[in-house]
C-alpha positions as CSV (number, residue, x, y, z in Angstrom):
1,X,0.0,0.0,0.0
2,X,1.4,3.4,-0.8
3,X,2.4,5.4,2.2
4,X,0.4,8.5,2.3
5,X,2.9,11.8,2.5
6,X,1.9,14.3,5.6
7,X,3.8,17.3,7.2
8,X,5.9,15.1,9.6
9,X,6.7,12.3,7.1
10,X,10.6,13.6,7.5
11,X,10.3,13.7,11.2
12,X,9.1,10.0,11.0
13,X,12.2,8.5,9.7
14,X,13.9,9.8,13.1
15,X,11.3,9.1,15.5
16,X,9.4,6.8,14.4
17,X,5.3,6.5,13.8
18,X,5.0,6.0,17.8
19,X,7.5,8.9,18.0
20,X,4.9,11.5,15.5
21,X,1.9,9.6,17.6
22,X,3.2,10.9,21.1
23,X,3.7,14.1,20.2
24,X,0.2,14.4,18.4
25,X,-1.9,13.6,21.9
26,X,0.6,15.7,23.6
27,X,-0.4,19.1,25.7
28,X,2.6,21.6,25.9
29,X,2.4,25.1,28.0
30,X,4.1,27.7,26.8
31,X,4.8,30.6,29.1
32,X,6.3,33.5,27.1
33,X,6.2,34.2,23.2
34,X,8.7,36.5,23.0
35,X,12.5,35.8,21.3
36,X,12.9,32.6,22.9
37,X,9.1,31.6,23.3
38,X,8.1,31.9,20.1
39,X,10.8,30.3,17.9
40,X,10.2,27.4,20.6
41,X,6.3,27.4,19.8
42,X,6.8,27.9,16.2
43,X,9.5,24.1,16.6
44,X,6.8,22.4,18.5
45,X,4.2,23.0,16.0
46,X,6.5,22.2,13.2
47,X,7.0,18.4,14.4
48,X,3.1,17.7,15.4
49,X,2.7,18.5,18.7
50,X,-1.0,18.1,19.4
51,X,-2.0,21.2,21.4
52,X,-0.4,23.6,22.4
53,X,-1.2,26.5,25.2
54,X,0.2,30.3,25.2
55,X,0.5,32.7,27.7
56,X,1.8,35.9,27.5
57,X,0.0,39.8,27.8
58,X,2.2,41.6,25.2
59,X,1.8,43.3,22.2
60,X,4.7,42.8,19.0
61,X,6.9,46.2,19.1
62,X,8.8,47.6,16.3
63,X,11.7,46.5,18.5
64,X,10.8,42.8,18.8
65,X,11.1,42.6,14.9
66,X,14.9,41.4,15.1
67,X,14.6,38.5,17.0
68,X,10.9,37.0,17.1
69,X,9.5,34.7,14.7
70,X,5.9,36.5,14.7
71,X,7.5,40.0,14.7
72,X,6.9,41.9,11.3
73,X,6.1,45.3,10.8
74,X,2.2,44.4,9.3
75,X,1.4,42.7,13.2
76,X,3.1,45.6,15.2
77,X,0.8,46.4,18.1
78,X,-0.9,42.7,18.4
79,X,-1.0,40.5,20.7
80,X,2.3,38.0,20.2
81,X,0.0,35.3,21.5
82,X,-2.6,35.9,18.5
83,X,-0.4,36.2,15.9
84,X,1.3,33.0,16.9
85,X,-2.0,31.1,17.2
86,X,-2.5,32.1,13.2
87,X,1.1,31.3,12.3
88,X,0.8,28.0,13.9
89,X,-2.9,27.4,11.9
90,X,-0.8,28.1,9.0
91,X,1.5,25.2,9.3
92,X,-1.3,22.6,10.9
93,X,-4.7,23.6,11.1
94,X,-5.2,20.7,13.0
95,X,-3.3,21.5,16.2
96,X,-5.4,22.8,18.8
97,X,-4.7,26.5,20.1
98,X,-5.5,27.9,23.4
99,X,-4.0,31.7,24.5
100,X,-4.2,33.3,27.6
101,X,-3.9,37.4,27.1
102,X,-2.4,37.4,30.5
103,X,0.7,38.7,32.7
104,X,0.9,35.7,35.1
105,X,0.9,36.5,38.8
106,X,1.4,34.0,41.5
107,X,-2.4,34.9,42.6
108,X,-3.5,34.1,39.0
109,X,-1.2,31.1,37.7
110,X,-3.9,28.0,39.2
111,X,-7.0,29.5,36.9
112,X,-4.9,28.7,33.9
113,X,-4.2,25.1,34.6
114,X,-7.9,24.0,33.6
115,X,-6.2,21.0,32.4
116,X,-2.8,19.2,33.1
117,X,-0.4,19.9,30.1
118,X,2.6,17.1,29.2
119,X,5.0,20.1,29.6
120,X,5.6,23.6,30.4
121,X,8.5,25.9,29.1
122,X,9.2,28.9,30.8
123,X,10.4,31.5,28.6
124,X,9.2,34.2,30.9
125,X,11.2,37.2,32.6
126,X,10.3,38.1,35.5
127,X,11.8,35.8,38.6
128,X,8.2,36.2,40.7
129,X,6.3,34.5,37.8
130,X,9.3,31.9,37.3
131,X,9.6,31.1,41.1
132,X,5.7,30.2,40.7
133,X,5.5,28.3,38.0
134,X,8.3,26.2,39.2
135,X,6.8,25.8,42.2
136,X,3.7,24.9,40.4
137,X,4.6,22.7,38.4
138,X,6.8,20.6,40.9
139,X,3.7,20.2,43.3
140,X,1.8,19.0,40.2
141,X,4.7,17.1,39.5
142,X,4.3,18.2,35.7
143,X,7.9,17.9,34.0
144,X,9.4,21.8,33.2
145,X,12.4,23.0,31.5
146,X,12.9,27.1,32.1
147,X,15.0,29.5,29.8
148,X,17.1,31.5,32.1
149,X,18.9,35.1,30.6
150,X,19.7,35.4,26.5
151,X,19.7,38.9,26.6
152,X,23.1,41.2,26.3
153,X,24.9,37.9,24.8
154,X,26.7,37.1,21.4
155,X,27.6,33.3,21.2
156,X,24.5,30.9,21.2
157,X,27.1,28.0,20.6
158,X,27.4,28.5,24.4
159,X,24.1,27.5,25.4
160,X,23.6,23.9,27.3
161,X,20.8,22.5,29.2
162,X,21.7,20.9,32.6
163,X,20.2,20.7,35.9
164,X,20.1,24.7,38.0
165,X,21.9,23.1,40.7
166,X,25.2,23.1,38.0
167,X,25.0,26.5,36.4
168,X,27.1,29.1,36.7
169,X,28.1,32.9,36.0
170,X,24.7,33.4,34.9
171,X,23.4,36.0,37.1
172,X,19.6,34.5,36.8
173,X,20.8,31.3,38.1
174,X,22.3,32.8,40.8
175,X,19.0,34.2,42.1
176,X,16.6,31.3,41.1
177,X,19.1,29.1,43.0
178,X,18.7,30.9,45.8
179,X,15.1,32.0,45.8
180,X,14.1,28.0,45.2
181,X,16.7,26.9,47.6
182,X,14.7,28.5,50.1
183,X,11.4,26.9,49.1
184,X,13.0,23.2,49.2
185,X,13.6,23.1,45.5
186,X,17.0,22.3,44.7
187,X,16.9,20.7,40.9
188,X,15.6,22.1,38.1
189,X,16.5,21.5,34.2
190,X,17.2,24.6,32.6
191,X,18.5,26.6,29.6
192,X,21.6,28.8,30.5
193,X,24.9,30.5,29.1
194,X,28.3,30.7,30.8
195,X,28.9,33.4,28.6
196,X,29.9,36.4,30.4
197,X,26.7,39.2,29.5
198,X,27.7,41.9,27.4
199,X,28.1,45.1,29.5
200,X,26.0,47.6,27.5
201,X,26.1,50.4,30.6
202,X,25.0,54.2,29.1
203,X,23.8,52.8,25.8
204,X,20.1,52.7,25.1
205,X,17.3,52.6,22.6
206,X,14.7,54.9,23.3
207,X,12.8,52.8,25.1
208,X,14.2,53.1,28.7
209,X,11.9,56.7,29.1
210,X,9.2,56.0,31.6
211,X,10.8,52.3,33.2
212,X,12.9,51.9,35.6
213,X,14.7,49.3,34.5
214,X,18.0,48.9,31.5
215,X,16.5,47.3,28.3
216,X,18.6,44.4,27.6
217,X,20.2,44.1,24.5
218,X,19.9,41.2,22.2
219,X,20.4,39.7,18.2
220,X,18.7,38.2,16.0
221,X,20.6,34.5,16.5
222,X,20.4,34.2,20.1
223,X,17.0,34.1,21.2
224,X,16.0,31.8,18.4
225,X,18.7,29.3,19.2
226,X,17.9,28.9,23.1
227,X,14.0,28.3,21.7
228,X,15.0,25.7,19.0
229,X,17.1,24.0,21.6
230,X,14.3,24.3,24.6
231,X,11.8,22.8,21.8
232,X,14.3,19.7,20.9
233,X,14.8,19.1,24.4
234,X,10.7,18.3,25.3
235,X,10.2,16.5,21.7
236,X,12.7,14.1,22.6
237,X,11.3,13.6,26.0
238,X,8.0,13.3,24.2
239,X,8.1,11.4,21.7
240,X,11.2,9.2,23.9
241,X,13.5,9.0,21.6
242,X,17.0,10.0,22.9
């Protein structure tokens, strides 16, 4: 009988029709669709994944056009979370969508866990909403993998996954060490860069006025890199090939 020719007939050779079944009637969370986030998403919807959930309250910026995957001048001003839902229709229709328009809060993380996902990925930034969702998703013993800092770095070919408890120089990992330490957590599997950050002190773009805060720099090949490697990460676990 001929063999009938789909998106994922490529990604079949390597993991197999069980492999491409797993990921189909898998549920993956993904907090963030930003430079990390959304080259992740765009991975997980381009190898089957079945549904897929998105979080995240902001709008594209003319900014966010060098490093995001939904990020064009034509969506400027939308929400990422919308435009990613209609890129990811574009390469399956039949993958289910959910998107939460939502800046997660400890106080509000439980009301989006209506169901409970295969996965979450934290690509996220601020350490309140990180320290929850860890926390969350340990007591729910649902698996995680978090992106810690890409911003104000130049080598991608730097980036490793490993357990929290063995990073170092990052200056995230330093505080999420120490913030989950105190709440009992000592492992966690994570994205990070030894790379030294960039020190980008009395430069700026414009859109420092009105924040208190130093807008990080970043490239267009940095982000993308830690989401494609966060995405390969969780299909392998998936689908269980190694």
């Amino acid at each position: 009988m001929e063999q009938k020719i789909n998106e994922y007939a490529r990604a079949e050779l390597l993991l197999g029709e069980d492999g491409i079944k797993k990921l189909r009637e898998a549920t993956v969370m993904v907090f963030g669709i930003g430079g990390v986030g959304s080259h992740c998403v765009e991975a997980l919807a381009r190898s089957g994944v079945g549904k897929l959930i998105l979080i995240d309250n902001d709008t594209i910026s003319l900014t966010n056009i060098n490093r995001q995957s939904i990020a064009f001048h034509s969506t400027i001003g939308k929400y990422k979370t919308k435009i990613m839902k209609q890129r990811i229709k574009d390469i399956d229709p039949t993958i289910v969508v959910e998107t939460y328009e939502l800046f997660v809060l400890p106080e509000n993380l439980q009301q989006l866990f209506l169901e409970k996902p295969d996965y979450i990925i934290d690509a996220i930034d601020t350490v309140t909403a990180k320290l929850a969702l860890v926390e969350l998703a340990i007591k729910e013993e649902i698996p995680i993998i978090s992106s810690m800092g890409t911003g104000n770095k130049l080598h991608p070919e730097l980036f490793e996954i490993t357990d929290l408890s063995k990073t170092s120089v990052c200056p995230l990992c330093k505080v999420m060490r120490k913030e989950l330490k105190g709440r009992g957590i000592s492992h966690l599997n994570v994205l990070y860069s030894k790379e030294k950050p960039v020190d980008i002190s009395g430069r700026e773009t414009g859109e420092e006025k009105g924040t208190r805060r130093q807008i990080p720099g970043s490239v267009s090949f940095v982000p993308p890199v830690a989401g494609i490697l966060i995405a390969g990460y969780v299909l392998r676990e998936l689908s269980g090939v190694q």
